[in-house]
C-alpha positions as CSV (number, residue, x, y, z in Angstrom):
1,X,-20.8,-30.5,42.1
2,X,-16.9,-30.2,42.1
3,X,-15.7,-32.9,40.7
4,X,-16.7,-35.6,38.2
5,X,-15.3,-39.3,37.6
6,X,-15.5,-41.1,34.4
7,X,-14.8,-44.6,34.8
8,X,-13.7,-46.3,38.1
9,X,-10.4,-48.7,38.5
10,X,-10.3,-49.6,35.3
11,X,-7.1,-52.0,35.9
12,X,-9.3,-54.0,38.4
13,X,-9.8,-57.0,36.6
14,X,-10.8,-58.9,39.4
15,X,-14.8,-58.4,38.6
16,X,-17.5,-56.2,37.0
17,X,-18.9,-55.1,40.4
18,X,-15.4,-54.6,41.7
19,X,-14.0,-52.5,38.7
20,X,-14.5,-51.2,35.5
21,X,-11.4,-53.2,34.2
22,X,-13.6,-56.7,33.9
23,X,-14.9,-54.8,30.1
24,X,-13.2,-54.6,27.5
25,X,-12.5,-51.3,25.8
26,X,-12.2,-49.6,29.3
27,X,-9.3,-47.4,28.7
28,X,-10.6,-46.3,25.3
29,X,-13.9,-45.6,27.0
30,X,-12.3,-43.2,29.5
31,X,-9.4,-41.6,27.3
32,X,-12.9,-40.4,25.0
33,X,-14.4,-40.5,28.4
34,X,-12.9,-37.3,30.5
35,X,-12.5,-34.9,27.1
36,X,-16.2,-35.6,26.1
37,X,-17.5,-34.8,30.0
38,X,-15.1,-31.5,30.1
39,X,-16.7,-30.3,26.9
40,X,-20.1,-30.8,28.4
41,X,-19.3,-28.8,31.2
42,X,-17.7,-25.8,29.9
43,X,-21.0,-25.6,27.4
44,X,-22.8,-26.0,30.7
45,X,-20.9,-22.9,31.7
46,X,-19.1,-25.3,34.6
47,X,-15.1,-24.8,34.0
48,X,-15.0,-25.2,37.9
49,X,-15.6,-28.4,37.7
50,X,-12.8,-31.2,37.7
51,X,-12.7,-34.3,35.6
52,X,-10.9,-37.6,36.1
53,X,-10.8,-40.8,36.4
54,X,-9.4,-43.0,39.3
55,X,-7.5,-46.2,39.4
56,X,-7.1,-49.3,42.1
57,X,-3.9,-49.1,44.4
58,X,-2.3,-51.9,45.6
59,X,-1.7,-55.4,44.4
60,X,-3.5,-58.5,42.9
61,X,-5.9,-58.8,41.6
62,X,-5.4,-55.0,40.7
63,X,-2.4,-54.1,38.9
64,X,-0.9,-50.5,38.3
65,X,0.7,-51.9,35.3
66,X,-2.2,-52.8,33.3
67,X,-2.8,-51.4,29.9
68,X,0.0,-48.5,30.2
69,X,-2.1,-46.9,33.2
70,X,0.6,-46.0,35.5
């Protein structure tokens, strides 16, 4: 593994199976989200591995403006 993602477009409000953005408490999730996954891995001895999140480009229904995520 090289890379983990916590959360996926979370300012894609179009749907839940288009987005994590259609529940609410989405960008709380992931801001406690990414910290609590990178402490898991360096206990696991895995500081090699990269944590993020991702977001949806473009425009409607996905906005880059939504909830500060820009």
């Amino acid at each position: 593994m090289v890379a983990l993602q916590v959360g996926n477009e979370p300012n894609n409000t179009a749907s839940a199976a288009a987005g994590d953005g259609a529940y609410p408490g989405v960008v709380t999730a992931i801001a406690h989200g990414v910290p609590a996954a990178r402490n898991a891995l360096l206990a696991a001895g895995r500081s090699d591995v990269k944590v993020g999140f991702n977001w949806a480009a473009g425009s409607s229904p996905c906005t880059t403006e939504r909830s500060g995520l820009n």
